[in-house]
BAZAKOL-654616 format. One line per field, with one value per residue: x, y, z of N, C-alpha, C, O in turn; residue in three letters. Coordinates in pm, whole numbers. Layout:
N
n.px: c(X_...);
n.py: c(Y_...);
n.pz: c(Z_...);
ca.px: c(X_...);
ca.py: c(Y_...);
ca.pz: c(Z_...);
c.px: c(X_...);
c.py: c(Y_...);
c.pz: c(Z_...);
o.px: c(X_...);
o.py: c(Y_...);
o.pz: c(Z_...);
r: c(Ala_...);
***
This chain:
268
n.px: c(-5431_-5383_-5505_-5742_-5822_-5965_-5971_-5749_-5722_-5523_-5316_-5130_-5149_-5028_-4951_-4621_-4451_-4453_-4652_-4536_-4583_-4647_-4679_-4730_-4712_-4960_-4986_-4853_-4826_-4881_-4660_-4648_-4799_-4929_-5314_-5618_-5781_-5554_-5482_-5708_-5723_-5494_-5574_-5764_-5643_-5404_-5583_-5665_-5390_-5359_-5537_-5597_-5597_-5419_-5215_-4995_-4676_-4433_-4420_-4373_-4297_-4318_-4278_-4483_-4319_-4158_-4113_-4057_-4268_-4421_-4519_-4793_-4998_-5078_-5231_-5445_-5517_-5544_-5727_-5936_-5880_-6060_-6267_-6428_-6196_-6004_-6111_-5985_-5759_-5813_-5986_-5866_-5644_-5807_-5927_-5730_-5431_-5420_-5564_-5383_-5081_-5210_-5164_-4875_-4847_-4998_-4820_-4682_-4805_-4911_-4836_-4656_-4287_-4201_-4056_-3905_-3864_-3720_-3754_-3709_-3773_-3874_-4058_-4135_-4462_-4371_-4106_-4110_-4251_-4065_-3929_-4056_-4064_-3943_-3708_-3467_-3394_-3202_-3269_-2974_-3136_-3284_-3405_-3395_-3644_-3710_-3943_-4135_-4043_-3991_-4182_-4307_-4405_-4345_-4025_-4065_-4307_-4550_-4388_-4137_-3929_-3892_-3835_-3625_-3372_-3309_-3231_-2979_-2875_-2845_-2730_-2703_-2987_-3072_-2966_-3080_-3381_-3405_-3301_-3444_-3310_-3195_-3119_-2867_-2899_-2644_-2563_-2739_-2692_-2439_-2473_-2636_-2911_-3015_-2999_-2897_-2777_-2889_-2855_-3096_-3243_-3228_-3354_-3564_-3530_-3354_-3475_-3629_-3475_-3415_-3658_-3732_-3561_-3681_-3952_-3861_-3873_-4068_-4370_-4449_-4241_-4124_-4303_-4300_-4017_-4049_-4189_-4035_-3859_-3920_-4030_-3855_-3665_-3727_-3674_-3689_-3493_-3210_-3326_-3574_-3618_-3519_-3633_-3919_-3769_-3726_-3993_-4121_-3968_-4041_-4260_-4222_-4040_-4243_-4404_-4443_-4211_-3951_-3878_-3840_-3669_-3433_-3346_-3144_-2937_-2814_-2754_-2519);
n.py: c(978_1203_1436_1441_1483_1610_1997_2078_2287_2327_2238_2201_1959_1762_1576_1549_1444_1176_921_1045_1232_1565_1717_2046_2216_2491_2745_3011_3218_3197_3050_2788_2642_2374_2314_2221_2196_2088_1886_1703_1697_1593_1321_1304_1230_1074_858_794_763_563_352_73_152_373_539_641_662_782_995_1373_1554_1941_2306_2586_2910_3086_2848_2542_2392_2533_2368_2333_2529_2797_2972_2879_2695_2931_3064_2826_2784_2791_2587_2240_2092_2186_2108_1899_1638_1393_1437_1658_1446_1306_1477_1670_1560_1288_1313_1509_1362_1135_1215_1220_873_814_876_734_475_453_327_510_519_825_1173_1434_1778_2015_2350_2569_2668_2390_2307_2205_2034_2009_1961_1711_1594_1599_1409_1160_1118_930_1004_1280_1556_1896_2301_2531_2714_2591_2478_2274_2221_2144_2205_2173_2152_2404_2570_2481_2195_1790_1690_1487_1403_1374_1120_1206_1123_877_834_1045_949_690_768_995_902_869_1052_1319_1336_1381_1609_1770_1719_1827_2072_2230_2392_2554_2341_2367_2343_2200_2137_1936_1728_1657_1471_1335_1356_1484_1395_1552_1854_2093_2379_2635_2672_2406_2191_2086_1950_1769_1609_1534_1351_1127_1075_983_785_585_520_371_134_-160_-177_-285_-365_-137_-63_-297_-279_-19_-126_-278_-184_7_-229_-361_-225_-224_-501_-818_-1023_-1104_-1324_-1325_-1054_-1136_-1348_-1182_-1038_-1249_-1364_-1155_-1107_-1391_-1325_-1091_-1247_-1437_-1218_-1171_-964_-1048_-1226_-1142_-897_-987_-1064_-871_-890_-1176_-1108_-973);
n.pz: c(42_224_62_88_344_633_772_954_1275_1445_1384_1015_823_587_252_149_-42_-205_58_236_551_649_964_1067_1309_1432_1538_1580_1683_1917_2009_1910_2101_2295_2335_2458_2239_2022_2113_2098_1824_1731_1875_1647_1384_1458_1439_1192_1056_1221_1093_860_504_522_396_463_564_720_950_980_1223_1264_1354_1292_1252_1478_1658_1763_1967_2273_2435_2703_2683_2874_2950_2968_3174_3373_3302_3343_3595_3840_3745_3696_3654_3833_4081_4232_4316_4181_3970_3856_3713_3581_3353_3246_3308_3201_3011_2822_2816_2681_2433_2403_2417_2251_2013_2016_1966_1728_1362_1212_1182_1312_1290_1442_1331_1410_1487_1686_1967_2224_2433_2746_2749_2454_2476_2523_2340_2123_2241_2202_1954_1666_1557_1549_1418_1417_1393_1437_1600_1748_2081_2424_2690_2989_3161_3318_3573_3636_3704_3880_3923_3924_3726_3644_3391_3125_3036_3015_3211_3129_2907_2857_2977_2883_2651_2661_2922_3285_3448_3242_3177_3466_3528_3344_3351_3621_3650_3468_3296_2993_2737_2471_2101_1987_2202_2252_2049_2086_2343_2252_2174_1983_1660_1424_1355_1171_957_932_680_561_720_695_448_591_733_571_390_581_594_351_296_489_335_142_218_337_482_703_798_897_1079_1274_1348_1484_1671_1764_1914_2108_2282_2336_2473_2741_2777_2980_2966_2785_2624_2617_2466_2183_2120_2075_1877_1675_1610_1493_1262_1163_1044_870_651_591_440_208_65_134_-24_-255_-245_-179_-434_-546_-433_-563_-830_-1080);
ca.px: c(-5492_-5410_-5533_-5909_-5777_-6068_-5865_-5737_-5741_-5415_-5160_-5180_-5118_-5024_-4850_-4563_-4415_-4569_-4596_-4458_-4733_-4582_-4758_-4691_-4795_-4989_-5049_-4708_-4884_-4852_-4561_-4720_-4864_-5042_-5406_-5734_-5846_-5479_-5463_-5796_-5727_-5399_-5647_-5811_-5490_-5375_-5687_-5687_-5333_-5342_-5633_-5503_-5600_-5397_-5123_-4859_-4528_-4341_-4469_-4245_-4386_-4246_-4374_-4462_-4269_-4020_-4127_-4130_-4346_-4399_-4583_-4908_-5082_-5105_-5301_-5570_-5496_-5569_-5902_-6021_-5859_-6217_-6389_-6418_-6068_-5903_-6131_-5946_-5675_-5889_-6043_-5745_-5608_-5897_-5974_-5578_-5316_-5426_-5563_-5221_-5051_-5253_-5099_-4717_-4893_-5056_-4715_-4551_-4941_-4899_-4744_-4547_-4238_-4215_-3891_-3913_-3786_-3682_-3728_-3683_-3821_-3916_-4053_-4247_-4513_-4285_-3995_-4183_-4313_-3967_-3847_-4147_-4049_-3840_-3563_-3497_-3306_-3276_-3139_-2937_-3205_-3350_-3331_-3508_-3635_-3796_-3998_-4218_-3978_-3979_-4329_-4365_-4416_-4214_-3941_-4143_-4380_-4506_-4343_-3989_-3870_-3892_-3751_-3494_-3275_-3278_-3187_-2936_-2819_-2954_-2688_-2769_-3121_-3080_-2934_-3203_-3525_-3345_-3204_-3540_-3262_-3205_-3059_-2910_-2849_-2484_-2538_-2812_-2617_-2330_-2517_-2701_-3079_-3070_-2908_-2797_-2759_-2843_-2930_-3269_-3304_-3225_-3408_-3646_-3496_-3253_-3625_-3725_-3390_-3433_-3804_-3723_-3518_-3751_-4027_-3791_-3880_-4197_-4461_-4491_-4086_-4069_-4410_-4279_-3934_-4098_-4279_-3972_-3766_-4019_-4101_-3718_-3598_-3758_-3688_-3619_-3380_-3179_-3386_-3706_-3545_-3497_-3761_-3994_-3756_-3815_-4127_-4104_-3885_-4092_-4435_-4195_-4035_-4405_-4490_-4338_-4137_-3790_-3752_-3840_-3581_-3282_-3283_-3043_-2804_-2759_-2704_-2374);
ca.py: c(975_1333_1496_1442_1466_1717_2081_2111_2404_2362_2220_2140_1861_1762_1452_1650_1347_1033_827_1083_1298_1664_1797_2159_2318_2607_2876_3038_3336_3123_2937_2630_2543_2346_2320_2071_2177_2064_1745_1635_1702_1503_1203_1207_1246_943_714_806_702_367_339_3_200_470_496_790_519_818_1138_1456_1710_2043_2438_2679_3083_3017_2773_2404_2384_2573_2271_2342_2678_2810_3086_2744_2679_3033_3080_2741_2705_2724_2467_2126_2028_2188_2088_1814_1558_1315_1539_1755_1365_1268_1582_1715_1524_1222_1408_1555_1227_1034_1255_1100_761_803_897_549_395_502_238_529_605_1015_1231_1560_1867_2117_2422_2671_2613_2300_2304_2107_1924_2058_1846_1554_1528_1537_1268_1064_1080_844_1064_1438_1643_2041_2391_2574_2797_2513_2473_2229_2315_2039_2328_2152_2206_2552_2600_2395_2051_1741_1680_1374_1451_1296_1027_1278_1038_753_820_1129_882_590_884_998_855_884_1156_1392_1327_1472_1754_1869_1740_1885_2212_2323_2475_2514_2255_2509_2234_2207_2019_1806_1724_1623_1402_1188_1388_1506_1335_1624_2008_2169_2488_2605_2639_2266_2148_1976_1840_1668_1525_1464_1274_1048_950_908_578_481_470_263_-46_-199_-58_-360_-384_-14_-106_-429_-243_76_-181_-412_-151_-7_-310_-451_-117_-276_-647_-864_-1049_-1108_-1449_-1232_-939_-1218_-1412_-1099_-1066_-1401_-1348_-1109_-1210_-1503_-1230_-1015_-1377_-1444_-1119_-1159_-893_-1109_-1358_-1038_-774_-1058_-1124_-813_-977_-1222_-1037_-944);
ca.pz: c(175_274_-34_118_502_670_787_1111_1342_1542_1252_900_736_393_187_123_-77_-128_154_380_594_717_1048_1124_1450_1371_1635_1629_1792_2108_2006_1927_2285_2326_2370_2400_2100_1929_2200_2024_1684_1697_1870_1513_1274_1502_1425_1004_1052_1243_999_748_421_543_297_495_576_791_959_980_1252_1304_1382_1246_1282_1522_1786_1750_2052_2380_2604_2676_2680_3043_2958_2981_3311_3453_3257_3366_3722_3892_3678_3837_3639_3923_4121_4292_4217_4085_3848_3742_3657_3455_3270_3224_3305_3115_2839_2758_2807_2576_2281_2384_2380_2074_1944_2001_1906_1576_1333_1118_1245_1352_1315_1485_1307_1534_1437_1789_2151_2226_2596_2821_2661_2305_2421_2534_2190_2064_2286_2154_1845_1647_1531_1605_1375_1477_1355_1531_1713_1837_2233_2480_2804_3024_3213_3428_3728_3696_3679_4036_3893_3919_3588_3543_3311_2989_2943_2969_3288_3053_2772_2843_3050_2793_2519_2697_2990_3372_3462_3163_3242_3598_3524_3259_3463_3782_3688_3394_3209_2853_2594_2320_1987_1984_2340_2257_1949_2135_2438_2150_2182_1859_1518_1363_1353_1007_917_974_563_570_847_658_393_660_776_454_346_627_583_193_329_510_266_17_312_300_580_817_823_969_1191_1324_1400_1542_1771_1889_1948_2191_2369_2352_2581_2835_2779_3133_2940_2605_2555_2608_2326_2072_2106_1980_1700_1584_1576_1400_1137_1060_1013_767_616_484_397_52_10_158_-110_-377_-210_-132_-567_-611_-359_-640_-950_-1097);
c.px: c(-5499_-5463_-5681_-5936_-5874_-5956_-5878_-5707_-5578_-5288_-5237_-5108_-5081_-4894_-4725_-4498_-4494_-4516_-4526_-4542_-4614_-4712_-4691_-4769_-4818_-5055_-4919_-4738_-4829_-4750_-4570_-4777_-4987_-5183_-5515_-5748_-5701_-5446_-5586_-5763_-5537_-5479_-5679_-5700_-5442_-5430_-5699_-5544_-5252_-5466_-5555_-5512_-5522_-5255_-4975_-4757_-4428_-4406_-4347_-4385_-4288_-4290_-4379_-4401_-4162_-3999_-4170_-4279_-4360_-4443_-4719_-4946_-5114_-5186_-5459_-5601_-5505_-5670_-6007_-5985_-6016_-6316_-6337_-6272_-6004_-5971_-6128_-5835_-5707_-5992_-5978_-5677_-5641_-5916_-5836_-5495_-5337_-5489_-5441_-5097_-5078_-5198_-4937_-4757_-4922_-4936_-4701_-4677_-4909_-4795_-4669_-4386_-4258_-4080_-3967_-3802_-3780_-3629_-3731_-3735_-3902_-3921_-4176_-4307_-4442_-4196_-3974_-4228_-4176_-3906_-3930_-4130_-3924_-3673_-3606_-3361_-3348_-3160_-3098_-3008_-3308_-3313_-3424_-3499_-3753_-3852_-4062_-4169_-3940_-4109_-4411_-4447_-4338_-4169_-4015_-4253_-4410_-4457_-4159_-3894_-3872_-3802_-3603_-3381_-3205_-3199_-3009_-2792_-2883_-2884_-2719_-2909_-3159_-3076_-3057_-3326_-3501_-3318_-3365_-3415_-3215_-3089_-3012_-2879_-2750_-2504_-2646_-2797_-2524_-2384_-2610_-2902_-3095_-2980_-2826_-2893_-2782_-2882_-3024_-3299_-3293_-3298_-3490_-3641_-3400_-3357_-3618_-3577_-3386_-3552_-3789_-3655_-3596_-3830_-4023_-3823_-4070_-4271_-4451_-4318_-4054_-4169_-4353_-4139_-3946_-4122_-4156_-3893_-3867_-4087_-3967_-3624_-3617_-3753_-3627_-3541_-3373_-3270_-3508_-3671_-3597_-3598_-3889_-3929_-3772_-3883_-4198_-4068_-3958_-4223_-4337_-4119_-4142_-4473_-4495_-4263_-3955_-3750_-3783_-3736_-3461_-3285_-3188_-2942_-2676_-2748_-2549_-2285);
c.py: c(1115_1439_1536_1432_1612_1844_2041_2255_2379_2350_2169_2026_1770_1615_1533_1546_1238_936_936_1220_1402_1732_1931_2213_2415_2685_2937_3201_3298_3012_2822_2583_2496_2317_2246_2090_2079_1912_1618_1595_1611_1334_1158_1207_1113_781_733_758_574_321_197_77_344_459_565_627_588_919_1247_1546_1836_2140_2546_2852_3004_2976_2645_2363_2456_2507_2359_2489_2678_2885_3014_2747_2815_3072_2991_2662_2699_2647_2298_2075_2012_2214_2013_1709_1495_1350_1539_1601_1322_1360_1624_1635_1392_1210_1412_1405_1165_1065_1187_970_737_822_791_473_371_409_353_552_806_1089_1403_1663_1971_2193_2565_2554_2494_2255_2260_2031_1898_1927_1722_1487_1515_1383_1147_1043_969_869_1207_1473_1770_2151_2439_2681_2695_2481_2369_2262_2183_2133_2288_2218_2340_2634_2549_2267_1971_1713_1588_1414_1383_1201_1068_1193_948_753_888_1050_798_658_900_1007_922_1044_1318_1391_1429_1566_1820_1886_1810_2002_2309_2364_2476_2462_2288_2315_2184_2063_1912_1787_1622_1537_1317_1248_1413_1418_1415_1761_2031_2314_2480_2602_2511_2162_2038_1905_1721_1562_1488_1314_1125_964_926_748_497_434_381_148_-55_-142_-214_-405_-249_-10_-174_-367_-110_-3_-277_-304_-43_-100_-380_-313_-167_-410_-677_-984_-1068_-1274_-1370_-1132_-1029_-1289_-1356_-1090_-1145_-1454_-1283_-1087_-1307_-1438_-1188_-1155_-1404_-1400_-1122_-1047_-936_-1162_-1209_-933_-881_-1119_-1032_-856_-1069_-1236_-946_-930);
c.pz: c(236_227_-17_304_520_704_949_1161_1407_1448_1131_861_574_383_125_-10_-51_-36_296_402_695_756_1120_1225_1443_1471_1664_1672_1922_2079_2003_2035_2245_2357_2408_2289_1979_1987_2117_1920_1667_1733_1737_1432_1343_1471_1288_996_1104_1141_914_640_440_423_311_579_713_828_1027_1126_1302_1335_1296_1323_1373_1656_1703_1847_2192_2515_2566_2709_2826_3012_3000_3099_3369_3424_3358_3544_3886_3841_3743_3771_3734_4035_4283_4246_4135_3953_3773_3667_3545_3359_3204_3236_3211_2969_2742_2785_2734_2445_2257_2383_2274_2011_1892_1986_1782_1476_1243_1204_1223_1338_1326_1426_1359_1533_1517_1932_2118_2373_2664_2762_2516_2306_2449_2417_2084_2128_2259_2063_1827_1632_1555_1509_1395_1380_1445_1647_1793_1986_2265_2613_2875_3148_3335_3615_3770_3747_3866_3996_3898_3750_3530_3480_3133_2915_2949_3119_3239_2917_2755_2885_2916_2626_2585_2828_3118_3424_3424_3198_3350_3590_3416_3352_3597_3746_3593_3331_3075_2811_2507_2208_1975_2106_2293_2085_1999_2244_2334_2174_2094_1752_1488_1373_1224_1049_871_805_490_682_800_595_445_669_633_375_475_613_403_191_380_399_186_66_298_495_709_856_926_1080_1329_1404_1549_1663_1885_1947_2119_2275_2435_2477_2699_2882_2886_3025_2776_2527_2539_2423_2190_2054_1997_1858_1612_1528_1485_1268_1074_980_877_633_477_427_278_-11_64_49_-254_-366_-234_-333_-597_-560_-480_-771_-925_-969);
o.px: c(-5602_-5481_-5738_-6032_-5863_-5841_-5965_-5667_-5523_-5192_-5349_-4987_-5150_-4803_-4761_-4509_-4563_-4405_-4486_-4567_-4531_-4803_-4612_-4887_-4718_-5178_-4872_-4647_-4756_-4762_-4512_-4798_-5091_-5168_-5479_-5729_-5737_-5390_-5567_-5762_-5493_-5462_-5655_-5676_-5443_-5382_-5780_-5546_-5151_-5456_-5434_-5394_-5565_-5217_-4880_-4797_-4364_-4473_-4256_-4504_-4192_-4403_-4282_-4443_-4102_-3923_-4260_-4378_-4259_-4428_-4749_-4873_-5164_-5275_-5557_-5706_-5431_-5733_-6104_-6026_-6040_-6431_-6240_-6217_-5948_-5936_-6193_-5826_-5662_-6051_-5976_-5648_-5575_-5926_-5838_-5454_-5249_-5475_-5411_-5023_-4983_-5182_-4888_-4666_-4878_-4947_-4703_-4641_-4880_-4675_-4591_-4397_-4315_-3988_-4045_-3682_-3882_-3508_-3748_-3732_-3978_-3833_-4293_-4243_-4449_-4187_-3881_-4242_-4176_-3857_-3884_-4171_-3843_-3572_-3719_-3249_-3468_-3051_-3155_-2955_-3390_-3195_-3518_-3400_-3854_-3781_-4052_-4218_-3886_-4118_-4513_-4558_-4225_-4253_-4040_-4311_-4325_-4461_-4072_-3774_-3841_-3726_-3506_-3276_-3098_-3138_-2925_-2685_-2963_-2958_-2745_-2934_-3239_-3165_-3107_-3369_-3595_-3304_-3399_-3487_-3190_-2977_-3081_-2847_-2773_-2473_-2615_-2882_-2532_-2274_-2649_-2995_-3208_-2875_-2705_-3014_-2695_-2931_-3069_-3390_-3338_-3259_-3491_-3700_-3370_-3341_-3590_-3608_-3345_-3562_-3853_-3679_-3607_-3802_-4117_-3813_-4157_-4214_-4445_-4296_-3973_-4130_-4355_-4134_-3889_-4078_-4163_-3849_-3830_-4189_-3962_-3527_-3521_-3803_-3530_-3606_-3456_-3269_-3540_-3703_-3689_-3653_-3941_-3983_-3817_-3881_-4294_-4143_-3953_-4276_-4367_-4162_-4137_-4570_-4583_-4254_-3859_-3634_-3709_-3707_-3386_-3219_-3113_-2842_-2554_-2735_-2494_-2165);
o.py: c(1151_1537_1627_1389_1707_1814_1999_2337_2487_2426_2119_2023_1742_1575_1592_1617_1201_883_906_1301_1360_1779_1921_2248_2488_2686_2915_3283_3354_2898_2745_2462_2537_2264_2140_1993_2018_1829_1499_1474_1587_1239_1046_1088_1022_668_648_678_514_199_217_111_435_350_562_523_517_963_1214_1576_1816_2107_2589_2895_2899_3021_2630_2313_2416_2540_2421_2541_2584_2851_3073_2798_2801_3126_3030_2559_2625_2639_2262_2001_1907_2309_2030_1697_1506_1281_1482_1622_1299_1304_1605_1621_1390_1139_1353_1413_1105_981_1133_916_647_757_751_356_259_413_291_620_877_1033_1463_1652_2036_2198_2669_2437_2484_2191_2282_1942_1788_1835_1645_1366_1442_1284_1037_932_929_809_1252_1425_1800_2129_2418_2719_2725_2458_2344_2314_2142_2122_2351_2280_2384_2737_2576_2248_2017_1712_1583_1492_1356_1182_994_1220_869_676_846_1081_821_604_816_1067_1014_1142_1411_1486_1523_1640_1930_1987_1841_2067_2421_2391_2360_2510_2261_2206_2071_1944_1794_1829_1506_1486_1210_1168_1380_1376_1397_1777_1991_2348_2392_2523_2498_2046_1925_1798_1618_1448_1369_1207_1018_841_836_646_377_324_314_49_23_-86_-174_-481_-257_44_-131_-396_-106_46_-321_-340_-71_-68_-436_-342_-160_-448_-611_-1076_-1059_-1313_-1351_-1159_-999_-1281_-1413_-1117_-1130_-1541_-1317_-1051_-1321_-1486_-1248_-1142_-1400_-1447_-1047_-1040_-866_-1163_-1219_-874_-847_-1221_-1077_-866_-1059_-1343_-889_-906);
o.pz: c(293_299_-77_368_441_672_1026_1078_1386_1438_1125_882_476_456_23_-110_44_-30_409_313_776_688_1215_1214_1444_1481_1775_1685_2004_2123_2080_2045_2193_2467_2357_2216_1879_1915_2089_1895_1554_1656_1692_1451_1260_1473_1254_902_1068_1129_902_629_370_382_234_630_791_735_1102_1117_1376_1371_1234_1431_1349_1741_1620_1796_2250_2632_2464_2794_2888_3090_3046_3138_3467_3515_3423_3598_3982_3885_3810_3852_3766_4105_4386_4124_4021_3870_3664_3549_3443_3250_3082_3120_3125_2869_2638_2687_2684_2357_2158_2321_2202_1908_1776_1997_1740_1505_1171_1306_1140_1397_1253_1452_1336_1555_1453_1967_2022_2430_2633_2707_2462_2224_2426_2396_1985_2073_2288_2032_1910_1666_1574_1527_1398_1327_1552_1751_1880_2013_2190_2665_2818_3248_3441_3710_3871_3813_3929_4047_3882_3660_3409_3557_3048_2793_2906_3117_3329_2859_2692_2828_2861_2533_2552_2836_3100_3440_3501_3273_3344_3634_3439_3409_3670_3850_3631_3235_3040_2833_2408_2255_1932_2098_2306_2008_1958_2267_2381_2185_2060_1799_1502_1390_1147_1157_797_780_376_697_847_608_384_626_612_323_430_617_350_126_352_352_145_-6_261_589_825_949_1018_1184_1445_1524_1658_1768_2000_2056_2234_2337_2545_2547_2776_2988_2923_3073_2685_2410_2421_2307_2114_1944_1901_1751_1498_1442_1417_1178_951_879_773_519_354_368_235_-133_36_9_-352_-470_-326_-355_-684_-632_-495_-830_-831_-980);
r: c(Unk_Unk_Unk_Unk_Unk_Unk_Unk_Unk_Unk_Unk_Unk_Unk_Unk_Unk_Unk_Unk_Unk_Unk_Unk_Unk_Unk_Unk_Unk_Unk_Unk_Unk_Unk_Unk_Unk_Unk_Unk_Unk_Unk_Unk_Unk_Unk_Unk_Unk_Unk_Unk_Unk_Unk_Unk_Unk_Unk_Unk_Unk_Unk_Unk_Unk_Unk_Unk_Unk_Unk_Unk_Unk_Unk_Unk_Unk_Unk_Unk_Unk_Unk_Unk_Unk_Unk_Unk_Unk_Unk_Unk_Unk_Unk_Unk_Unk_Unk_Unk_Unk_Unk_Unk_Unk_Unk_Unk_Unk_Unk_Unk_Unk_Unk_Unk_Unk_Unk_Unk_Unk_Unk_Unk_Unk_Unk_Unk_Unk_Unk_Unk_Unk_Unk_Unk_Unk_Unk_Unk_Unk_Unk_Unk_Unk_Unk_Unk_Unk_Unk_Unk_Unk_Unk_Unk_Unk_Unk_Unk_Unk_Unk_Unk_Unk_Unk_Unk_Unk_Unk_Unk_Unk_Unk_Unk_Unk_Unk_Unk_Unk_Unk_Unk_Unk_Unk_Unk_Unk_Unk_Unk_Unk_Unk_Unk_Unk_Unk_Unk_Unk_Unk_Unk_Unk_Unk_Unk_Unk_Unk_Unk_Unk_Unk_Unk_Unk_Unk_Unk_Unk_Unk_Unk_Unk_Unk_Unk_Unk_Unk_Unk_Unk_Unk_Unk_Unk_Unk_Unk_Unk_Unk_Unk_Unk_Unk_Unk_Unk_Unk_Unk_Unk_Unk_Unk_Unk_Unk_Unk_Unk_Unk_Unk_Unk_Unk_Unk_Unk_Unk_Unk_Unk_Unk_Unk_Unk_Unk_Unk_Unk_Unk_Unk_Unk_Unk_Unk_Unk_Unk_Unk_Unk_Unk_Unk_Unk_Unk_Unk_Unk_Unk_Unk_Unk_Unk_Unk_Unk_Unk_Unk_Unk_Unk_Unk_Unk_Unk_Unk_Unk_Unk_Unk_Unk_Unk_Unk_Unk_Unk_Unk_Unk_Unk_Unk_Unk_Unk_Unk_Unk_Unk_Unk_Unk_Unk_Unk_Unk_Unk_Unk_Unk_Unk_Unk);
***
């Protein structure tokens, strides 16, 4: 599937392994930021992999040189602050803010799971796209920086009032979206934001040793999970929760890969 994937301009892409699709952020001139042109070009990489014939099971993304991400390119926003974007609220909404939004949506759209490797700064829109992801492993020069509030925006942003809390807790939360200040690895290590610490010449095979488990599961088992666990954060109660799993359960049940996986159970 990726072997005939068109090029992209902002990151590349490649089957690095089968079944498992590595997106690098490629402008490490500008520290990965951001851009439309890289907001687009993740729209299509999004729709070739909700695609059914798509055949990638896990996607890795990380940066290239030595920025995972820097948020979005301001240098944008001072070129284009007399065009009707910033025009007005209702503009700057439609044109920008839900532009750049739709890429953390599309995240959690996406039936692969995502594990963010985190490989330096990871700020503003950067560490919104980590907290979108499924898993986050980092090296040690990795930092995060929830920027908006330094910049004269509120912390919420992205999707990063939604998820940073439920990550790790509403307290921690505060203090990041409230203060803008940096995350070094060690701490978001230790508060449950990242998995694990390697060294940066391990960084990826930490990523890559995690999506190698997944792939061993069948694709609508890591879908179906991706999806409850995302809908179950929010469940109004534990009969609600269960219910979807149930439901679930009986879809993967029929799929036929239960009564074919549960025969090593009963050998020797």
């Amino acid at each position: 599937m990726m072997k005939d994937m068109k090029k992209f301009n902002s990151f590349t892409v490649e089957e690095v392994e089968p079944s498992i699709g590595l997106v690098t952020l490629n402008r490490p001139d500008k520290l990965n930021a951001q851009n439309v042109e890289m907001i687009s070009e993740f729209e299509e990489l999004f729709n070739i992999l909700s695609h059914h014939e798509c055949t990638i099971k896990v996607l890795i993304i990380t940066g290239a040189g030595k920025a995972y991400c820097s948020g979005a390119d301001l240098s944008e926003a001072t070129v284009h602050k007399d065009t009707d974007a910033f025009a007005d609220p209702e503009l700057f909404l439609k044109i920008v803010q839900e532009l750049y939004s739709n890429l953390i949506i599309g995240m959690r759209k996406i039936p692969q799971p995502i594990i963010s490797a985190v490989n330096g700064a990871a700020a503003g829109g950067g560490f919104a796209m980590t907290l979108a992801s499924d898993i986050r492993v980092a090296s040690p020069e990795a930092y995060f920086v929830a920027s908006f509030i330094n910049i004269g925006l509120s912390g919420g942003e992205l999707g990063c009032s939604y998820y940073l809390p439920r990550l790790v807790g509403l307290s921690n939360a505060s203090d990041i979206l409230l203060t803008g200040r940096k995350v070094a690895a060690d701490e978001a290590e230790r508060i449950g934001l990242v998995s694990k610490v390697v060294p940066r010449e391990q960084l990826l095979d930490e990523a890559l040793s995690r999506a190698r488990m997944m792939t061993k599961k069948s694709f609508g088992a890591l879908k179906l999970t991706k999806r409850v666990l995302d809908q179950n954060i929010d469940a109004p109660s534990l009969e609600a929760a269960v219910n979807l799993e149930n439901r679930n359960q009986a879809i993967m049940v029929f799929s036929g890969e239960f009564f074919k996986l549960i025969q090593s159970f009963f050998k020797g």
